[in-house]
N, C-alpha and C positions, 0 to 999 in steps of 0.2 A: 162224512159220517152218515150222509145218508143211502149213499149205496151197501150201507152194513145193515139197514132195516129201520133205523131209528129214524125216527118223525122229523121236519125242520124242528120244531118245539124244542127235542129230547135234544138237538143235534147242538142247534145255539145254548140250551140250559147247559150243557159240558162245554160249551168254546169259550164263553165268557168268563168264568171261574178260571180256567187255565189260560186266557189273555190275561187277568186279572194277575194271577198268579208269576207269570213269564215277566209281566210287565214290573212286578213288584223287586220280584230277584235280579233283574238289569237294574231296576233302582238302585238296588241295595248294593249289588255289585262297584257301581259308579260312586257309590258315598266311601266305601273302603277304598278306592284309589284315591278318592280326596281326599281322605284320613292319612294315607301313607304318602300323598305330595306334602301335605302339612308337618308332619314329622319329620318329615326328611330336610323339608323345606326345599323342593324341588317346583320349577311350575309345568311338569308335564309329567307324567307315571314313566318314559321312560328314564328320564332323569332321577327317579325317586328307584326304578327298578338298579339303576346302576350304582348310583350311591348304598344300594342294599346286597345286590351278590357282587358287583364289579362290571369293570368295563369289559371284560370279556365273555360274557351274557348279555350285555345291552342291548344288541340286534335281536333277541328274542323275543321281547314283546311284540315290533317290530313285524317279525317274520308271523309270527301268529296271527296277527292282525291281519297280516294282509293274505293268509290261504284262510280265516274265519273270512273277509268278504269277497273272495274269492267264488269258494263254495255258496255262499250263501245269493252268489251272484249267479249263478247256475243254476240254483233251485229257483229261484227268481224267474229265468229263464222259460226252465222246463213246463212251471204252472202259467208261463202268457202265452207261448207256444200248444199246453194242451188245451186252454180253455179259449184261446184265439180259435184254433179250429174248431173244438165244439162250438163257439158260437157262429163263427162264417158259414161251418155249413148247416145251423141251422136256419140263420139266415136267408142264405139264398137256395134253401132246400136240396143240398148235393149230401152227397152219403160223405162220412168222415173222412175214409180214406181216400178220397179224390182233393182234400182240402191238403196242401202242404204243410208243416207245420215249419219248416225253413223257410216258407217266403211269407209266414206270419210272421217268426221273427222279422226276421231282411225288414217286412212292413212296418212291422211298430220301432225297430229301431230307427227307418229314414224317418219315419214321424216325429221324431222326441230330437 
């Protein structure tokens, strides 16, 4: 936010409200799949998803599930790769593009 002109101030008074907000509607999200295991009387939402369209949608949730952390495993990605190099090379004072951002990944994955 702050490479668009806004202040750190202006920048966290919008991130908080919409953490706050993001974080609410996963809430909420998670109470309605509890709601529909309870009704179904299922103990996991795919089982409450199959007992509701059939066994031949089951793998749906499923599949969505897993290209949702999928992607979100790529965005994940993308921001330690671009802010690993901005900070490496601000660290050791080297211009950006000499900094890889493949072998900050390759780095922080042998790390973990």
């Amino acid at each position: 936010l702050t490479d668009s002109g806004a202040t750190p101030a202006e920048a966290i008074a919008l991130a908080v409200p919409l953490l706050l907000l993001f974080g609410a509607l996963n809430a909420w999200g998670f109470l309605l799949i509890g709601r529909v295991c309870v009704e179904t009387e299922q103990p996991s939402y795919v089982g409450a998803w199959t007992s509701t369209l059939g066994p031949r949608l089951a793998a749906l949730p499923a599949v969505a599930s897993l290209l949702l952390c999928s992607t979100a495993a790529i965005a994940c990605a993308t921001v330690i790769a671009d802010t690993g190099t901005d900070l490496l090379a601000a660290l050791f004072a080297l211009p950006a593009a000499d900094v890889s951002r493949t072998a900050v990944l390759f780095g922080c994955a042998a790390s973990v």
